[in-house]
N, C-alpha and C positions, 0 to 999 in steps of 0.2 A: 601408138601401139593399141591395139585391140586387145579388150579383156575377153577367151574365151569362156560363155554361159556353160559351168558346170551340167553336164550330161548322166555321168553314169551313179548310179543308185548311191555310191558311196558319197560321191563329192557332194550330190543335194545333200544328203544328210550331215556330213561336215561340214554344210553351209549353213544350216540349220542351228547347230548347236543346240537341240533338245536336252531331252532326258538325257541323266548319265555323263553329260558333257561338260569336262572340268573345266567350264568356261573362269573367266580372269571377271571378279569384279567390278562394272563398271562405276558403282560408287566412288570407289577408290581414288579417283585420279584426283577428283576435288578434294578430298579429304586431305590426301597427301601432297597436294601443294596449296593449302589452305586456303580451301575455298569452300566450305561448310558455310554453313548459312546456322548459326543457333540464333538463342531466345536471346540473349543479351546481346548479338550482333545487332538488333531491331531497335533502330533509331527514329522517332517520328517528331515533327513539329512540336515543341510546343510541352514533350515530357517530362511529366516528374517522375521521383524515385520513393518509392518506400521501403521503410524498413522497420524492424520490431524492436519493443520493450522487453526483455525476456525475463522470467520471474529466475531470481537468485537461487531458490530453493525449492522444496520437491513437494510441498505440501503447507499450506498454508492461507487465512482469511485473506483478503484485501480491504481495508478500513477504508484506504482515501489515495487517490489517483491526481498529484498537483502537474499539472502540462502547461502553468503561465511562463516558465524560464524558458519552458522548447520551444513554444511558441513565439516565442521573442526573439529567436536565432536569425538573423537575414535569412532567407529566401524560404523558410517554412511554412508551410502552404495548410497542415493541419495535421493535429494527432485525435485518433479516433482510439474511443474504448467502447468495451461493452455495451456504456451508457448509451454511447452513440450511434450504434447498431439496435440497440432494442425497440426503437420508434419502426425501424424499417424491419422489423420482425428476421433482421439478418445477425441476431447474437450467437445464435445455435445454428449448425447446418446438420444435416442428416448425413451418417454416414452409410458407405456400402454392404456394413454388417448388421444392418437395423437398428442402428443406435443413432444418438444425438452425439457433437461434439461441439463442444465452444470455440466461436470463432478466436475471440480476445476473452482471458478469462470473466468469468463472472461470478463477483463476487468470494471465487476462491481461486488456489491455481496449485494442480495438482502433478505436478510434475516439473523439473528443472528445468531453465531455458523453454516454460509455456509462452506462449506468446500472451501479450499484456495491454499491449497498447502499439496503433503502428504510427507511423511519421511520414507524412507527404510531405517534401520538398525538392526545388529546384536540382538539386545537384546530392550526390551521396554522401558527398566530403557534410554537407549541411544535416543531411536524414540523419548521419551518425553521432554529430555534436548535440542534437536536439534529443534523442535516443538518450543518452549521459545524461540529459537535464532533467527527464520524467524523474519525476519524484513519488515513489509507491510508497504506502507504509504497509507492511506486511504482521498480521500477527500469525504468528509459526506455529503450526500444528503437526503433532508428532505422525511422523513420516513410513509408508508399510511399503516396503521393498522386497520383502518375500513372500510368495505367491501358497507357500505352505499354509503359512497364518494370515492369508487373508479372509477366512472363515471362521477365525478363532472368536469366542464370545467378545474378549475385550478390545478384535482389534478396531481399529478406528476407522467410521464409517467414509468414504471416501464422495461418493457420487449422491449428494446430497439433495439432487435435482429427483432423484429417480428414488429414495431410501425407502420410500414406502411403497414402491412398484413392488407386488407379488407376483407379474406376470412380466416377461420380456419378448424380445421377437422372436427366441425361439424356444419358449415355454417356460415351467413356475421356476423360479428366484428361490436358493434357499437363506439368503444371506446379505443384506444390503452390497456386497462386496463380489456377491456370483452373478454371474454373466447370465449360464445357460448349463444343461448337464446335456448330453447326448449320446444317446445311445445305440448301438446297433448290433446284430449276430443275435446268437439264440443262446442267453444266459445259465441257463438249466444243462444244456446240454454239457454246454464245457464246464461247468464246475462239476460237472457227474463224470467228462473227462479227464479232468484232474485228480477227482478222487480215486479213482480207482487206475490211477497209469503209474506204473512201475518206476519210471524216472519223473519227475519234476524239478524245473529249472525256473528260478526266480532274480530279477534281479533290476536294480534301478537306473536307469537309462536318463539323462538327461541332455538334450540339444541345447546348447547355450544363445542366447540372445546374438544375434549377429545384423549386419549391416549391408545392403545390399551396396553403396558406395558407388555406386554410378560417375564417369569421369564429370561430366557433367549435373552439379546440382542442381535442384528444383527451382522453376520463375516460370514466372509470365510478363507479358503486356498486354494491359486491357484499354479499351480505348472505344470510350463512347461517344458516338454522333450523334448530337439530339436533334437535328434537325432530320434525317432519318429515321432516328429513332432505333440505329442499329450496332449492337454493342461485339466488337470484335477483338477477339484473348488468342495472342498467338502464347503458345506452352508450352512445359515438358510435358507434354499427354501421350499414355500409349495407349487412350483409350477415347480417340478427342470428340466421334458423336455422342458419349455416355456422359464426357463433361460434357459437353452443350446440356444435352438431357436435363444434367442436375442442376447445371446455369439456373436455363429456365424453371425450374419446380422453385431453386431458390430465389431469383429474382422477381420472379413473374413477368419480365422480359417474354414476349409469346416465341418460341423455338427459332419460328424463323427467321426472327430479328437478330438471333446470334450465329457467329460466324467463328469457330472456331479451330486453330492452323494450328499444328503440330508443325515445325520445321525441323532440319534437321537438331537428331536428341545423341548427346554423348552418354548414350549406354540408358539404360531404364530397369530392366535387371528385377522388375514388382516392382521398383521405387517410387516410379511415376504416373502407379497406377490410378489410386486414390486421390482425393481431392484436399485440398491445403489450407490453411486459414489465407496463406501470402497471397491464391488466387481470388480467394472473397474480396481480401481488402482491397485489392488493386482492382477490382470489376468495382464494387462500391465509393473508390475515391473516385475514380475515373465517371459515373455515372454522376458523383456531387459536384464535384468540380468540373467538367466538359472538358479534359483536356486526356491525353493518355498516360497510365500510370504504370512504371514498371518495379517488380518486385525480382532482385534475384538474391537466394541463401548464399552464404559462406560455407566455406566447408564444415566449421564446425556445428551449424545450426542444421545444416543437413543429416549430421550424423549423429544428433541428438535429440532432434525434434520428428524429423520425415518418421517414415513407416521402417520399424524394426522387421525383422525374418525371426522365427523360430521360436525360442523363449518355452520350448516342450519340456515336460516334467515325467516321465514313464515309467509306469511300474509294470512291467512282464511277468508273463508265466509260461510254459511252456509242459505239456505234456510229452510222454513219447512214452515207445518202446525200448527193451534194451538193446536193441539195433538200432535206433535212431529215426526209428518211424513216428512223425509226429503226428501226435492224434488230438491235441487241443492247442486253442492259442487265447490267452486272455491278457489283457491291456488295461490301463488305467489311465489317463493323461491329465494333467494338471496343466493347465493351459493360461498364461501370464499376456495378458491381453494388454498389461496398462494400463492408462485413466483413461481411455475411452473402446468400446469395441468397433476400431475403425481398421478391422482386417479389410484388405482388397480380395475380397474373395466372393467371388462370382458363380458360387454353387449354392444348391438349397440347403447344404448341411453346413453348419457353423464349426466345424472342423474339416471342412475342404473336404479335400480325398483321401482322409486319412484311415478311413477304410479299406484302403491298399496292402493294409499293414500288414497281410497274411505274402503280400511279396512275390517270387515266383515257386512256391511252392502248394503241395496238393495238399491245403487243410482242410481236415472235415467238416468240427466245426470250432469257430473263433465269437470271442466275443468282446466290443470296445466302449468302454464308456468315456468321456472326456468331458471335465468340468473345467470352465470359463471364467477366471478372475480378475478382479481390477485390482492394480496396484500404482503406487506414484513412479510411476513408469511414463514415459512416448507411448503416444500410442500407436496400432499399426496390425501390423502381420500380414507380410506380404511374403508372394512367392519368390523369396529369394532367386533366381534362375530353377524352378521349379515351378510342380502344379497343386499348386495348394496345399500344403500339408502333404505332399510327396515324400520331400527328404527326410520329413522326419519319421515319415510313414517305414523307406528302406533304413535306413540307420537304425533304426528298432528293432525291425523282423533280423537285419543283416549280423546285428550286433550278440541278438536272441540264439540268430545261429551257431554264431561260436560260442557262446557261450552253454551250449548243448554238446557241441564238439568237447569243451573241455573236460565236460562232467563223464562225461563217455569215452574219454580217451581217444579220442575219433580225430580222424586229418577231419578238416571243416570243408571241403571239398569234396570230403566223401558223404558229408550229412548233405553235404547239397545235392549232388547226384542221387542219392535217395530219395531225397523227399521232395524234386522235382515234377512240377505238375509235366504231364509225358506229350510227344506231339497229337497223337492219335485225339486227345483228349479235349482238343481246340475245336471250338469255341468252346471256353472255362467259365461254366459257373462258378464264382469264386461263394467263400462260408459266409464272406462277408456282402454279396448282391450285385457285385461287379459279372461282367460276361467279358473275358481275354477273348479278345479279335482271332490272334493266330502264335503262335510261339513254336519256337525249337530250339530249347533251353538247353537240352543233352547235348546235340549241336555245338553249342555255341561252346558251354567251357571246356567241352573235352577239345575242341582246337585251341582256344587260350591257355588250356593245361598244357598240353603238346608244343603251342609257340614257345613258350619261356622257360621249357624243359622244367617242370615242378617239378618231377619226381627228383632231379638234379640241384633246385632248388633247399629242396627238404634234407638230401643230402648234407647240402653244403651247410645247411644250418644246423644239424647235426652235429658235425665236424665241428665248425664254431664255437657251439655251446659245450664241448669236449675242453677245445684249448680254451675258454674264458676260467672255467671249472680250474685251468691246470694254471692262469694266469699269464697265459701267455697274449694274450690282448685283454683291453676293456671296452671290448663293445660288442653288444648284441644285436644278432639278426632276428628282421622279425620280417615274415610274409603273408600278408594280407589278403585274402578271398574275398570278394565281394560280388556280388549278382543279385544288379536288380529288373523291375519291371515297373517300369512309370505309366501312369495312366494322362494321358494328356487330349488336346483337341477340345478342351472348353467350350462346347456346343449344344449339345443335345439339348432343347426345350425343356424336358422331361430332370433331368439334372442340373443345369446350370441358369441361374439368370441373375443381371445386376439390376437390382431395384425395379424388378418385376420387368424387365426388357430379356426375351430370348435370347440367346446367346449361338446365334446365326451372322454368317457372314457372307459378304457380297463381292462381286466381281463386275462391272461394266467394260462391256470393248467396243472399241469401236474402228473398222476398218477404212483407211483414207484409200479414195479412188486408186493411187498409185500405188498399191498393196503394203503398207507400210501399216499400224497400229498402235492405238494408246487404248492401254487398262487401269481403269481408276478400281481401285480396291478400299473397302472398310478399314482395312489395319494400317502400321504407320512402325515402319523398321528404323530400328535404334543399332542396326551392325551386324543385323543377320541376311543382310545382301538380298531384299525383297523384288530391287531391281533387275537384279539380274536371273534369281531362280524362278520368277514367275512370269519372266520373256521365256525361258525356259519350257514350263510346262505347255505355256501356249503357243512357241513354238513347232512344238510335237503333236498339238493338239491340230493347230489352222494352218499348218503349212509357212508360216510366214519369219523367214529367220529372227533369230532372238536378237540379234544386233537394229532391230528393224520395228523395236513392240520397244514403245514407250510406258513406263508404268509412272503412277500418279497415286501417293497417298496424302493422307493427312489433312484435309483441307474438308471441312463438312461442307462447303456452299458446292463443292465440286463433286466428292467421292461419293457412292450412294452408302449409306447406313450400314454401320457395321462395329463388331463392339471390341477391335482393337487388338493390339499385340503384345503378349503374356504368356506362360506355361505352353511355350511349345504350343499354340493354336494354331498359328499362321498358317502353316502347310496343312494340316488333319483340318482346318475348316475353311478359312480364304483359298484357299491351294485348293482345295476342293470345290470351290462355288467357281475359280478362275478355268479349272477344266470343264465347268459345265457349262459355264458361257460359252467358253471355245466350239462346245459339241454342239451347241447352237447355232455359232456361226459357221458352224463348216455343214451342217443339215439344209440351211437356206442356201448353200453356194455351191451345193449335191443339185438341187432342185434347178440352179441355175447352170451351171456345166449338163447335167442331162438335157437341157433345151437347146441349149447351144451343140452338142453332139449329136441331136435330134434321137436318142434312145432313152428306154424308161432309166428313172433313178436307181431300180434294182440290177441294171445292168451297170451300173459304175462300182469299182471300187477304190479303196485311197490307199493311197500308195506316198510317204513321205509328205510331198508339198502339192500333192495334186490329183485331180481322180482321174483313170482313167478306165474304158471302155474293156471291161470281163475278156479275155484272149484275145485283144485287140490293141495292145497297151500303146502301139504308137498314136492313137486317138485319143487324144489327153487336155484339159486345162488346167493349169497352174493357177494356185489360190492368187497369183497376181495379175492372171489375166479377171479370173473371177473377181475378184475385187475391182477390176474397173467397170468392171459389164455390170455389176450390181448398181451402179451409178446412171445407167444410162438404161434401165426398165427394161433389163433382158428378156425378162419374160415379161408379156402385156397382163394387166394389173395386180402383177404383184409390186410390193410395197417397196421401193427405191432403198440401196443404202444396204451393210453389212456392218449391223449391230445387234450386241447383245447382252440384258444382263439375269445376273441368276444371284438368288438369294439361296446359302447351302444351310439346312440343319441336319445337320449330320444327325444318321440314325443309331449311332454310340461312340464312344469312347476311341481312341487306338491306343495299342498296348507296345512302345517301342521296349528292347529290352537289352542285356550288357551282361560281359562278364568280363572285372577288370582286377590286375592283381600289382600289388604295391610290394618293393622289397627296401627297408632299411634298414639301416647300420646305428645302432643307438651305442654315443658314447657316455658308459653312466657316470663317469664321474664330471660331465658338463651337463649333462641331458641334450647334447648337439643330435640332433637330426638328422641322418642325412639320406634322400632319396635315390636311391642307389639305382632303382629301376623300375618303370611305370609302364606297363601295359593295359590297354583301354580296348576292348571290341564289344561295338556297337553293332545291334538290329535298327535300321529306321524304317524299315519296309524298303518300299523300291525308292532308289538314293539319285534324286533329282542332279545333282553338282558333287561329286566324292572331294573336290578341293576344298567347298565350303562348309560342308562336313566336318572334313580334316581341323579348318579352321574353328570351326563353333568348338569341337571336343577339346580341343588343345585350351581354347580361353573358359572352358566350361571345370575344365580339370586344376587352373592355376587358381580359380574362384574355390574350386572344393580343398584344395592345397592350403590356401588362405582359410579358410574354416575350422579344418580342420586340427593345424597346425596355429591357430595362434590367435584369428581373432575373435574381440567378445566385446560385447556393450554390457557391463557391469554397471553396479551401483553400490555407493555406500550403504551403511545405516541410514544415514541420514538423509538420504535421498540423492546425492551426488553424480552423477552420469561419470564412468570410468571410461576412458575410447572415444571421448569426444573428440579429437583431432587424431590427423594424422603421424603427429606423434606417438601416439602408442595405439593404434587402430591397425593390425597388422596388412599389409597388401605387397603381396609376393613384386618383386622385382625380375630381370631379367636373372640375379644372380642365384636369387634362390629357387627359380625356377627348373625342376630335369627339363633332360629332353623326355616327349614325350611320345612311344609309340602306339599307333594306332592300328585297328585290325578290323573287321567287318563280316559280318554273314550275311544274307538278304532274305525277308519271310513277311511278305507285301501284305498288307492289309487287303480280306478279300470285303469288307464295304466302302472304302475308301476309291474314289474315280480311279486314281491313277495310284493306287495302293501303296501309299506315302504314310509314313506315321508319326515326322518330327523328331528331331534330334538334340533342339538347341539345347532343354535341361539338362538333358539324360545324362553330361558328363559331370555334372555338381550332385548331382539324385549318386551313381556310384561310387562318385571319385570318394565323398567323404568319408564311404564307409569303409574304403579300401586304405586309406590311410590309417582309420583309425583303427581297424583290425590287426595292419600289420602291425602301428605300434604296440598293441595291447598282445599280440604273438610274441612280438621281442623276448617279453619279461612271464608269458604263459608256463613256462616252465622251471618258473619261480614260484609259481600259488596262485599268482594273479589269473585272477578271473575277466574283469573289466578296471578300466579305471578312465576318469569323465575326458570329454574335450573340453577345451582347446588341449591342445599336446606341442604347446608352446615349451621351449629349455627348460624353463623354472620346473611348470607340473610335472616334464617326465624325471626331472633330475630329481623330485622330491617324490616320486616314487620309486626311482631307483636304491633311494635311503630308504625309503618305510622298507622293502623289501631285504632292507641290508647290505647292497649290493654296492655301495661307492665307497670310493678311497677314502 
């Protein structure tokens, strides 16, 4: 049977699978009948195992470190401390935030489950029994777990290495215990808006310390060749030339000697951004001992020690009118960084982008300062499914806004509609020094008001709080407005870079005689289907169907330089650098089709998968005949072969945007929860795959769910980690999960190639603020103003008493 060759304009393009086309993941099929390839699947010759000593307590000396009983365990191969790192100048590593952080502690250890001491040996069953045997003496040093008083005169100095540092990476120190202060907006002006504005709105905001919780924890294997001299760490990296990078600065390994694979990663989420003591030790045993050594966390060392999210402290202000015209915005941020400031954040400002915080509205002028503290904490601060201090940036402004709604009696929908920055208005100077790409915010909620009938909504809540009032039920309706504006695409020179490296990304293709294609990219996808969206783009771009473009990441010896996948960059910068290769190789295969049709190039044009000759169109080459003629010197002495690659800095930011509304049922005499109904619509510019889309917001939403509703990395007094297992670390299941609908507008980024602006955070940036609006509506017509997350049973039932309101 003869297959007949697609002819008319549609079927090529349906062969295609471009842009727009809900193409089926091709990741997928390995994954789902398990055939992933992770970091702990990697078996080599000859491996040992490591694993750590972890300190009991959250602050405290180290006197004396006895390792003769681990040492003596069969097949124990060596435990390293400090000491034994200090000759090779690898006790301290640099972190991503311009700080030092101790490999194994030294001489002190300031936070719970630090790492202490590691254990090489033969087998795990042995690393563990030898682990048991370290014998530390610890003299205990009173313990600061709140980020309030960590500037208080008598608290107790923590980073003993740095006490006398008046200067840090990013300016003067007021306090052995401060980070950094930062500041930005024009101070004067908004406290002069303040003064003199008719309403003001104050109120304290804080984001709790959360977990990004990746299915998969954090490892490596490192495994040095000395007879090469070439040291190779496969890892969870979402960032694997920036580790080589740091490899090398730390080893002094010269770059090219290392070799570093990301294989497939279960989830990364920020988690996997930053660099680990567990990779030092396993490159250092590995390097001492000639053999390969692998490290992989447990869950609870993962969710106790890796990089925390959030841990923001907020104090707001809000000017306005008595219509609800806002005319100033001022912030405070108290910012619990931990015992060490090893944020993964990849911008020049030490509070990320949290200058977003004015949101999608038109303020005049705002002003943020944000101070940086150590505390016996993990250290960290990552972008949770976000871009740097995003979330916390929307959940402030988002939070501010109802809370202006209140004080004015106002639906919170209609302060939004007001004080919406307008379309006309794009490209937005924002007060705070941002420039918004493109928006149509008006747009977007009045069709999300309209899908979920609000005004029928507000009714029915109405009604509700009528029969709760008469007793005829116990539970409150609450509905939740939220609308944000995320700023993502981690690129621009000019704003972002990690340890002085741009923060540009790359794309190589390279077309096989038989028109088929493989694209090596800089970044390295943890589930946001890299495979298959970025055959996609190149698809539409070189004519070459997407079933037919192989992509290639994660591997430095292979992929060209590129700094990784995080905050929604992939599409707004690789996605970007992968369409300009494509327009590279479709400009060389212009030059070569016009020879072979014997007409100038300016008489071609492209049409789907091939150019053809300006009102002449049955004169055509297909980019697969192209592609074999490019092999055989179609045209005499130009350069054999259709390849291309393109390094992108993008020339700003993209601004994708959402308007999403939550409706629950709060029963107060349990404080049950229940999500009655979740609407989510997304801007992502022009929408590369709407299935995958679909997907990312749906798992982007049950991340913000889980946030919102429940989880938290607390700490005792005493320094104690709360949430360390999955035991009491909340992560939504299928049961508690809604269904969740989704909705869409399109308003394409006009500097973006293919005017794409990324989508993967955007549903944990809205979702959380959408929850926690509605709950905090529930009980709004009780007094309540705000009340904090997590909005797990316990808190909201013990607000539903302060209030008065339970059986």
């Amino acid at each position: 049977m003869t297959v007949q060759t697609p002819v008319s304009l549609e079927e090529r393009k349906d062969k295609l699978q471009g842009l727009g086309c809900s193409r089926k993941r091709v990741e997928d099929a390995r994954f789902t009948q398990g055939k992933g390839h992770y970091v702990d699947d990697i078996k080599l010759p000859g491996m040992l195992f490591g694993d750590f000593v972890r300190s009991p307590i959250g602050h405290g000396r180290i006197k004396s470190i006895n390792k003769e009983a681990a040492l003596a365990v069969p097949g124990v191969k060596a435990v390293l401390t400090a000491d034994d790192l200090r000759p090779l100048g690898l006790h301290w590593m640099p972190t991503l935030a311009g700080d030092v952080q101790a490999v194994l502690a030294d001489e002190k250890v300031l936070f719970q489950n630090q790492e202490v001491a590691f254990v090489v040996a033969e087998d795990r069953y042995a690393a563990a029994d030898a682990v048991e045997l370290v014998e530390v003496d610890y003299e205990e040093l009173p313990p600061l777990v709140d980020p309030h008083r960590s500037m208080d005169p008598d608290a107790p100095i923590l980073r003993e290495d740095i006490k006398d540092k008046t200067e840090g990476a990013h300016g003067p120190r007021r306090h052995p215990n401060h980070i950094f202060t930062w500041e930005v907006g024009d101070k004067a002006a908004t406290e002069q808006a303040l003064a003199a504005a008719a309403v003001v709105v104050e109120e304290q905001i804080t984001y709790q310390r959360v977990h990004p919780c990746p299915l998969e924890t954090c490892g490596c294997v490192a495994s040095m060749d000395k007879i090469n001299g070439k040291l190779t760490i496969w890892g969870t990296f979402q960032a694997p030339h920036a580790v080589r990078t740091v490899a090398s600065l730390i080893t002094n390994i010269p770059e090219h000697n290392i070799r570093i694979i990301s294989p497939d990663i279960g989830g990364g989420f920020g988690n996997k951004v930053g660099v680990y003591p567990g990779y030092i030790c396993s490159a250092v045993a590995s390097i001492v001992l000639g053999v390969p050594v692998k490290w992989i966390e447990d869950r609870m060392e993962n969710l106790s020690t890796t990089a925390f999210a959030r841990d923001y402290h907020m104090t707001g202000r809000i000017a306005a009118t008595p219509e609800g015209r806002i005319t100033g915005l001022w912030c405070h941020v108290l910012a619990d960084h931990g015992a060490f400031d090893a944020c993964a954040d990849p911008t020049k400002f030490p509070a990320g982008f949290f200058n977003i915080c004015t949101g999608s509205y038109d303020v005049p002028v705002a002003y943020v300062s944000v101070d940086g503290v150590y505390t016996n904490k993990a250290p960290g601060g990552v972008a949770y499914r976000c871009s740097f201090r995003v979330t916390e940036a929307s959940y402030f402004i988002e939070r501010m806004i109802d809370v202006l709604a209140r004080k004015l009696d106002r639906d919170p929908a209609e302060i939004r509609m007001i004080n919406f920055i307008r379309k006309e208005q794009f490209p937005y100077q924002s007060a705070l020094g941002w420039e918004y790409d493109s928006g149509d915010y008006h747009t977007a909620l009045a069709k999300a008001l309209k899908s979920v009938d609000y005004d029928g909504l507000r009714a029915r809540q109405k009604a509700s709080r009528e029969a709760f009032k008469r007793g005829e039920t116990r539970k409150l309706m609450g509905v939740g407005v939220a609308f944000f504006t995320e700023i993502v695409g981690a690129g621009p020179v000019k704003n972002c870079d990690i340890l002085g490296l741009g923060m540009f990304d790359s794309c190589e293709i390279r077309i096989h005689p038989t028109g088929s294609a493989i694209a090596r990219l800089g970044t390295i996808s943890q589930g946001q289907g890299h495979a298959t969206t970025f055959a996609q783009i190149l698809a539409s771009e070189i004519g070459i169907p997407a079933a037919d473009i192989t992509l290639e990441e994660g591997d430095t010896d292979t992929a060209p330089y590129g700094l990784g996948t995080y905050g929604s960059r992939s599409t707004p910068v690789a996605g970007a650098a992968t369409a300009m290769a494509g327009r590279k190789i479709r400009a060389k295969a212009q030059m070569i089709a016009a020879y072979l049709l014997e007409v100038h190039e300016g008489d071609l044009e492209w049409e789907v998968d091939r150019f053809q000759v300006k009102g002449n169109p049955e004169r055509f080459k297909t980019m697969k005949e192209l592609a074999f003629a490019a092999y055989n010197q179609a045209i005499p002495g130009l350069e054999p072969g259709l390849e291309a690659v393109s390094y992108y800095d993008p020339p700003n930011m993209t601004y994708p945007f959402g308007a999403y509304l939550c409706v629950v049922q709060i029963d107060v005499d349990t404080g049950v929860t229940e999500i009655e109904r979740f609407y989510a619509l997304d801007d992502c510019g022009t929408r590369i795959n709407p299935m995958i889309i679909e997907g990312q917001v749906h798992g982007g939403l049950t991340e913000a769910l889980a946030i919102a509703m429940g989880q938290e990395i607390s700490y005792d007094a005493d320094g104690n980690v709360h949430g360390g297992s999955l035991m009491d670390f909340f992560l939504p299941t299928a049961v508690e999960t809604p269904a969740w609908e989704t909705d869409w507008t399109e308003t394409p980024s006009p500097h973006h190639p293919i005017g794409a602006k990324g989508v993967g955070e955007s549903p944990n940036v809205g979702g959380v603020s959408a929850f926690s609006n509605a709950v905090n509506d529930a009980f709004a017509h009780l007094g309540l103003t705000h009340t904090q997350m997590p909005h797990d049973h316990w808190r909201v039932w013990q607000t539903a008493q302060r209030l008065g309101v339970t059986g």
